[in-house]
Every structure is written in C-alpha cells, then in structure tokens.
C-alpha positions in Angstrom: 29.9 37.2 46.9 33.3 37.8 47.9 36.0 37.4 45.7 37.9 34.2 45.9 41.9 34.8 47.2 44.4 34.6 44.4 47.1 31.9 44.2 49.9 34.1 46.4 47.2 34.9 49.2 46.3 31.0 49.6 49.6 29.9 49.7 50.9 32.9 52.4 48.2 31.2 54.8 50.7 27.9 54.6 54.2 29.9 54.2 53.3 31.7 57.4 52.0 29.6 59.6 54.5 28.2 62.4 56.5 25.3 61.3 55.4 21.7 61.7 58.2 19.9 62.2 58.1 19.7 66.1 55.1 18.0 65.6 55.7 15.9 63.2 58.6 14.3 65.3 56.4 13.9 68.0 53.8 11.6 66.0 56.8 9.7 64.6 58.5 9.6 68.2 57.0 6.2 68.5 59.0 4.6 65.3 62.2 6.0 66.7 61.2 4.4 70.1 61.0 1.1 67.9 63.8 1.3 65.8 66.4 1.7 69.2 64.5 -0.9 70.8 64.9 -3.3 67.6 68.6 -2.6 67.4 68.7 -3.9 71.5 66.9 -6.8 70.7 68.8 -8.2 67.6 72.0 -7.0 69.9 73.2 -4.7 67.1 75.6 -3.0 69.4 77.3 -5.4 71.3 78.3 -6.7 68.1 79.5 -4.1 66.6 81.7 -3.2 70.0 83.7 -6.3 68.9 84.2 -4.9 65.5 83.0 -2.4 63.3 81.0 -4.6 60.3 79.7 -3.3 57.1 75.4 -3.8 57.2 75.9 -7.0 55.1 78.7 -8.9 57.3 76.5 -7.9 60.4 73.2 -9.3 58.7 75.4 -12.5 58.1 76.5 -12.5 61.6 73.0 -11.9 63.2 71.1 -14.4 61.1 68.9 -11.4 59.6 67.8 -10.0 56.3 70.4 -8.2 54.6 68.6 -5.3 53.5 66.3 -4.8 56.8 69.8 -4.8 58.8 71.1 -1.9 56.2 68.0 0.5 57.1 68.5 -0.3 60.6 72.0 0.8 60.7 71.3 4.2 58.9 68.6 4.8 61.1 71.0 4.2 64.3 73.7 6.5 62.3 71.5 9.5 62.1 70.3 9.0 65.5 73.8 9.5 66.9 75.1 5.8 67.6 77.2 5.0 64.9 79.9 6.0 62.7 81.4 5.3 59.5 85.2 3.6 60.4 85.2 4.4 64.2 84.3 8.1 63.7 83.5 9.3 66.9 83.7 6.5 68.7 84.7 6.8 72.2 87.9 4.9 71.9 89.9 5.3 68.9 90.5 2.4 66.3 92.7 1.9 63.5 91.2 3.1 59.9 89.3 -0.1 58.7 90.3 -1.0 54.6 87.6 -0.1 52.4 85.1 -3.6 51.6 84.9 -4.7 48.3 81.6 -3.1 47.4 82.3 0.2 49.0 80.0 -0.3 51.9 81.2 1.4 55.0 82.3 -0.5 58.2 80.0 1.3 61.3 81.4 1.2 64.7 79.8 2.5 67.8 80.0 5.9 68.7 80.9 7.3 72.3 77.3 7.2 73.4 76.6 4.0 72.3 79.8 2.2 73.8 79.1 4.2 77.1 75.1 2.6 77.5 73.9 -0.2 74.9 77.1 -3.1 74.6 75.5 -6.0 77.2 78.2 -7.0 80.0 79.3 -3.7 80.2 78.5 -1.8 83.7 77.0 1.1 82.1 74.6 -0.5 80.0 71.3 0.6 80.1 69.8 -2.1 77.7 67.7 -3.8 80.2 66.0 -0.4 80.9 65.3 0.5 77.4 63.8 -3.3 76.9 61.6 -2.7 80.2 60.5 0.6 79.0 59.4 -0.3 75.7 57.3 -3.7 77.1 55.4 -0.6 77.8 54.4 -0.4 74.5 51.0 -2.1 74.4 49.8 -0.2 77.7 50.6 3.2 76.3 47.4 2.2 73.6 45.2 2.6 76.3 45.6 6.1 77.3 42.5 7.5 75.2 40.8 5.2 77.3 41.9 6.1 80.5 42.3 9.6 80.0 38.3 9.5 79.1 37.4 6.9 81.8 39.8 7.2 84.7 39.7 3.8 85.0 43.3 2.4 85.4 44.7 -1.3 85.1 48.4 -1.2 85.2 50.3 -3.3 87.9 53.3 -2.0 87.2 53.4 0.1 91.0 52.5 -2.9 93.0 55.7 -3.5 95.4 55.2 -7.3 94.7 55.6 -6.7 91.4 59.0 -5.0 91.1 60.4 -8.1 90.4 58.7 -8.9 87.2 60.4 -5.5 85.9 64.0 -5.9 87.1 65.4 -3.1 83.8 63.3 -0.4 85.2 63.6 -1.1 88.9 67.5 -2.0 88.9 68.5 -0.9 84.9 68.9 2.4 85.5 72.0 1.9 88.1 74.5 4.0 86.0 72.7 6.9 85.9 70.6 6.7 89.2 74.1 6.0 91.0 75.1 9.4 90.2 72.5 11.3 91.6 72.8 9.2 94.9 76.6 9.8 95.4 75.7 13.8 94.5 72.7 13.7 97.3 74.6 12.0 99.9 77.7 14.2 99.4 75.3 16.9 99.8 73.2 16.1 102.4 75.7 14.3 104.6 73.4 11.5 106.8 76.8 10.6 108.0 77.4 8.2 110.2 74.7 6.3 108.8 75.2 3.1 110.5 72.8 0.2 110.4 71.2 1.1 107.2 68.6 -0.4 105.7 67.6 0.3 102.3 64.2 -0.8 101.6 63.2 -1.6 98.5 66.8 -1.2 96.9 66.7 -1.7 93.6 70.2 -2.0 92.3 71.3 -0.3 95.4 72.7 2.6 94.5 71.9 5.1 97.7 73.0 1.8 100.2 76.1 1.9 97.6 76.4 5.6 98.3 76.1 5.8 101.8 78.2 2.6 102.7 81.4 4.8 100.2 80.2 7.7 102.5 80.4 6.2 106.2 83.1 3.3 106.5 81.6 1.9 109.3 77.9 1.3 107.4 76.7 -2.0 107.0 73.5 -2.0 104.7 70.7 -4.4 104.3 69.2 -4.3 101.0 65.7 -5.3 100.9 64.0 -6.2 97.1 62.7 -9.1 95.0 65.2 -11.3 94.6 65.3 -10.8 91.2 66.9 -6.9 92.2 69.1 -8.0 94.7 70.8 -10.1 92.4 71.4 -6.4 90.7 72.6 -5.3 94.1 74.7 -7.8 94.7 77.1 -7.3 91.5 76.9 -3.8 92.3 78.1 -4.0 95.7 80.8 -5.8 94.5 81.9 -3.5 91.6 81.9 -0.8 94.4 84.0 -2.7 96.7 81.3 -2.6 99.3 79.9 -6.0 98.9 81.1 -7.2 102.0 79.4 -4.5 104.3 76.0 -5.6 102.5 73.7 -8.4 103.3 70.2 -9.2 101.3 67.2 -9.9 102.6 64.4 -10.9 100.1 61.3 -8.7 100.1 58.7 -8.8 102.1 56.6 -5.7 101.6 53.3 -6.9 103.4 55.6 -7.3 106.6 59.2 -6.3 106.2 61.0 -9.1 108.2 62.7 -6.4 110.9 62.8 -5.4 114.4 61.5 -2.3 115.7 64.2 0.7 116.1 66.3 -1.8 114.5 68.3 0.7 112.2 69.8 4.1 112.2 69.0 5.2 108.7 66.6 4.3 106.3 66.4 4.5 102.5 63.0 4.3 100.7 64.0 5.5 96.9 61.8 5.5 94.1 59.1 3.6 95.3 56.8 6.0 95.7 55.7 7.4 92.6 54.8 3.4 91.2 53.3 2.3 94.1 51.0 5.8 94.9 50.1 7.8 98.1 48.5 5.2 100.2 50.9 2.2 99.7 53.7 5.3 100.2 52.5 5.8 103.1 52.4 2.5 104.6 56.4 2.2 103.8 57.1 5.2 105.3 55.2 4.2 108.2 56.7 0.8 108.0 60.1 2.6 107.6 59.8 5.1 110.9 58.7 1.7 112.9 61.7 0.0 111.9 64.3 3.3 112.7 65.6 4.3 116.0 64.5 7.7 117.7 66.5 10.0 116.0 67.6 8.3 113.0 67.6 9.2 109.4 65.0 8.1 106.8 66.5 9.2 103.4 63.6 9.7 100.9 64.3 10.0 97.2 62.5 10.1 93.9 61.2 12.0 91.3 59.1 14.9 92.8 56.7 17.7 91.3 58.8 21.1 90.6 58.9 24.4 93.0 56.1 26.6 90.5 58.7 27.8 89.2 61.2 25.1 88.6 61.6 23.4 85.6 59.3 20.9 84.7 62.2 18.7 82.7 60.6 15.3 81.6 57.8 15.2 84.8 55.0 15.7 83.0 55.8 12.7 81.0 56.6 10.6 83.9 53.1 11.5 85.6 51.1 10.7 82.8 53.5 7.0 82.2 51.9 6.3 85.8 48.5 7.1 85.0 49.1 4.3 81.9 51.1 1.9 83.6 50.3 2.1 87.3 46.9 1.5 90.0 48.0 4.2 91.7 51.1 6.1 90.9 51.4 9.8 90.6 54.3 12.2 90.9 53.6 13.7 94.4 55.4 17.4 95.5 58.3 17.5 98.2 55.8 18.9 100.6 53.2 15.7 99.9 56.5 13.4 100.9 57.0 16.1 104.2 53.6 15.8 105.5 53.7 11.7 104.9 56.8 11.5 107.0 54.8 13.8 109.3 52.3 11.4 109.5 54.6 8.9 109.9 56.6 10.5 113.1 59.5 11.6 111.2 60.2 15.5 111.3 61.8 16.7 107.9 65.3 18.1 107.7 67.3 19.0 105.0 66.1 18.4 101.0 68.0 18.6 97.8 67.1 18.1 94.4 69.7 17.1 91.4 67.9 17.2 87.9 64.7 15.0 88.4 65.4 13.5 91.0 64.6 15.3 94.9 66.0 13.7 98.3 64.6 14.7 101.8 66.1 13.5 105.1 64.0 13.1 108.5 64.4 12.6 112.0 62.7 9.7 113.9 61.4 11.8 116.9 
C-alpha cells in the first residue's frame, strides 16, 4: 500500500501544470463570436457613431432591455470597441458632461469607426453577419469529421449570390491585397479584362487604377455586382466597367475575347473540379498570350506560416460540397491543364496571386 500524497504534493500536480487559459478562451470563442454579432444586429455601433450614449439612453434608443444593453456594452468595451467619453476613438470629440447617475457615455473606438458603422465604405458588418449565419453548420462538424459526408452549398457558383457579405463584404480589406499584387506583379497593359466571378471587384478595381486604358467586365450574381457597381464608382473607375450577370454554366463570352482574366477567390468554395472548369472556361475566353490573374487563399510553402489556413480549410469542409484550400502548385498544374503556362506568383498575408500566359 503506498502511502497517499500529502496536501502540498496534490496540489503541485495543479500549480505545475501548463496554464489553461488558452483553452479556455477557445471553448468560450463561440460567446464572443455571439456577443459581436449581437451588437451588429441591434446596430449598436452605428448608433453610437452619431453620439456617444450612456447603456441606458442607447437601450431607450434601440427599443431593448436596459440591463441586457449595459452587459453588451461592457462586453464590446473589453473587447476593444468602445471607450468611456471618446477615449480612443479614432476622431477626437469634445469631453461629454457626466449623466446624472454617473453612468459613462461610450463612444466608438478607432477600430470600430474604421469597420462596424453601416454606410460607411469600410464597413465590414455584412461580412461578420454572413459569417456568423454560419453558425448552425459549424454543429455539424463531429458529424462530418466522423462521416465525410458533407452538405454545405455554400461553394456552388450559383450560390454566391445568396451570400453577398462574404462574397463582396470583405472589399476593404480584400481591396488592399489586390492593389499590393497588381503593383507587384505588374499584368500591365491589361486591356479587355474580364473579371469573372468579381465579387465586389476589387482586382478589376485594381487593374483598371493600374492600366488607364482597361475597360473591365465584371461577371457575378447580380446581387454582387450591385457591390461592384458602388465600388467602381467610389474608385472613379465606374465608367471603364460594364456588368454582366453570371452565368457560370456558360459564361455569355466569345472566344479569345479578352486579354486578361481574373478568377479570385472562387476556388477554394467551389473545389478542384468546378476550379477547374473556370479556369478552363477562363483560358477559352482569353487571347493567345494573355494574362489570367489567379488569386485566393493558398496552402503555405512547408515552411511558411500557416496564419488562419487551417481554419479556413476546415470552414470548407463545414460549409462547402467541395471546397478545400489547394497549394500554389495545385492552381499551376490546373492552368496547365487548362493551356495557360504559369509566370510570376506572389503572396501578401493569406492571400497568393499567380499570373499565366494563354499559349
């Protein structure tokens, strides 16, 4: 019989043992998922951009319950997005007079000005509200980690229209990384261009700033070209730019019709075989020796940083038929396939773009 540990020994087994609390944030990532999506809904922040409120004048103003509103707010405060009096905020206001009660006024902070007030050009709302629709989808993936047996829709190209925040919402980020590619990668002049499944059009947007005498078609659901459209027009490009509604059985355009052509973040929803149909669709529709510009998010180099990919793939094995993050050298031998020979390649953050010729 051995003897039984004293008090001290029992408890070093807990005071050394590696510290929880990265765990425990991930189980309750979920909540804090809610809580920002909550706050998008009830449209918490663009109210607030008017004029920072204490919780109770904002409950008023919203129609909700006083001390449900309160919780939100401190919730929203530690996470970053608001401040007591304008603190932080990204433009400065005058000190607000203390309330009656001694409840603070909360404004918006930099970050939440910059992404989450509706009208605004960087707002990202309509992403965050696509995202989280995920929500019911993501239950299932006990189930189809154990089966393999996947439902989503969400890569169909038909479908891109029912899910206009994730295809299009992400313009003021996504419109960064084009400008940066096209910059480097120079497919200058680019010409005809037609950028096929467009989203909010931010690589057509890119290379039309890029090449002055570019006029793009931009080819989506209509419910994304409307994104394009206002886009266009807040780049002052609008007028180089004609949309064409999707079609993605049978994309309504001539052979060799274009010199460049943009397939961006398509791929990875609608999965290898339906990529490689619109790459094949896109090398029938580009001259001999144009460009097809190729862009999404691609599986890291061995040794590259995996950033948020491994997160990504496994959203596509809940939410997609299909859709997988495929390598840079998958893309390469697709275009191969396709008749395109690959040229130059560049990769900013997540996202990797690779130009080919139409031999």
């Amino acid at each position: 019989m051995t003897d039984a540990p004293s008090p001290a020994e029992a408890l070093a087994r807990y005071e050394n043992a590696p510290d929880p609390g990265p765990l425990l944030a991930l189980n309750f990532g979920f909540a804090r998922a809610r809580a920002l999506g909550t706050a998008v809904e009830l449209g918490v922040f663009t109210a607030l951009a008017r004029t920072p409120r204490t919780a109770r004048e904002l409950a008023v103003d919203l129609g909700c319950d006083p001390r449900g509103v309160r919780d939100l707010l401190a919730v929203l405060e530690e996470f970053g997005l608001l401040a007591a009096d304008g603190h932080g905020r990204s433009e400065p206001a005058e000190s607000e007079p203390p309330t009656a009660d001694g409840e603070p006024r909360l404004g918006l902070t930099g970050l939440a000005r910059a992404y989450l007030v509706d009208g605004r050009p960087g707002c990202l709302g309509g992403h965050f509200a696509d995202v989280l629709a995920q929500w019911d989808r993501w239950a299932t993936l006990t189930s189809v980690v154990r089966t393999g047996e996947r439902s989503g829709d969400l890569g169909a190209p038909a479908a891109r229209g029912r899910h206009p925040g994730l295809f299009g919402g992400a313009f003021p980020l996504a419109v960064r990384v084009a400008f940066d590619a096209v910059r480097e990668l120079r497919p200058v002049p680019a010409g005809r261009v037609l950028d096929l499944a467009c989203g909010a059009g931010e690589w057509g947007i890119a290379l039309a700033a890029a090449d002055p005498g570019a006029r793009v078609t931009a080819h989506d659901d209509p419910a994304l070209l409307a994104q394009a459209r206002a886009r266009a027009e807040e780049f002052g490009v609008a007028e180089r730019f004609r949309f064409v509604p999707a079609d993605f059985d049978a994309p309504p355009f001539p052979d060799a019709g274009f010199d460049t052509v943009v397939l961006a973040h398509a791929g990875r929803f609608a999965g290898p075989a339906d990529t490689a149909r619109l790459l094949r669709e896109a090398a029938r529709v580009l001259r001999p020796g144009g460009t097809l510009l190729v862009a999404d998010v691609m599986r890291p180099q061995p040794d590259g940083p995996a950033l948020s990919r491994p997160m990504l793939a496994l959203s596509l094995l809940v939410n997609t038929a299909d859709g997988t993050v495929l390598a840079a050298e998958e893309y390469r031998a697709l275009m191969e396939q396709a008749g395109v020979t690959a040229k130059e390649c560049v990769t900013r953050g997540l996202v990797t773009a690779q130009t080919g010729e139409r031999r």
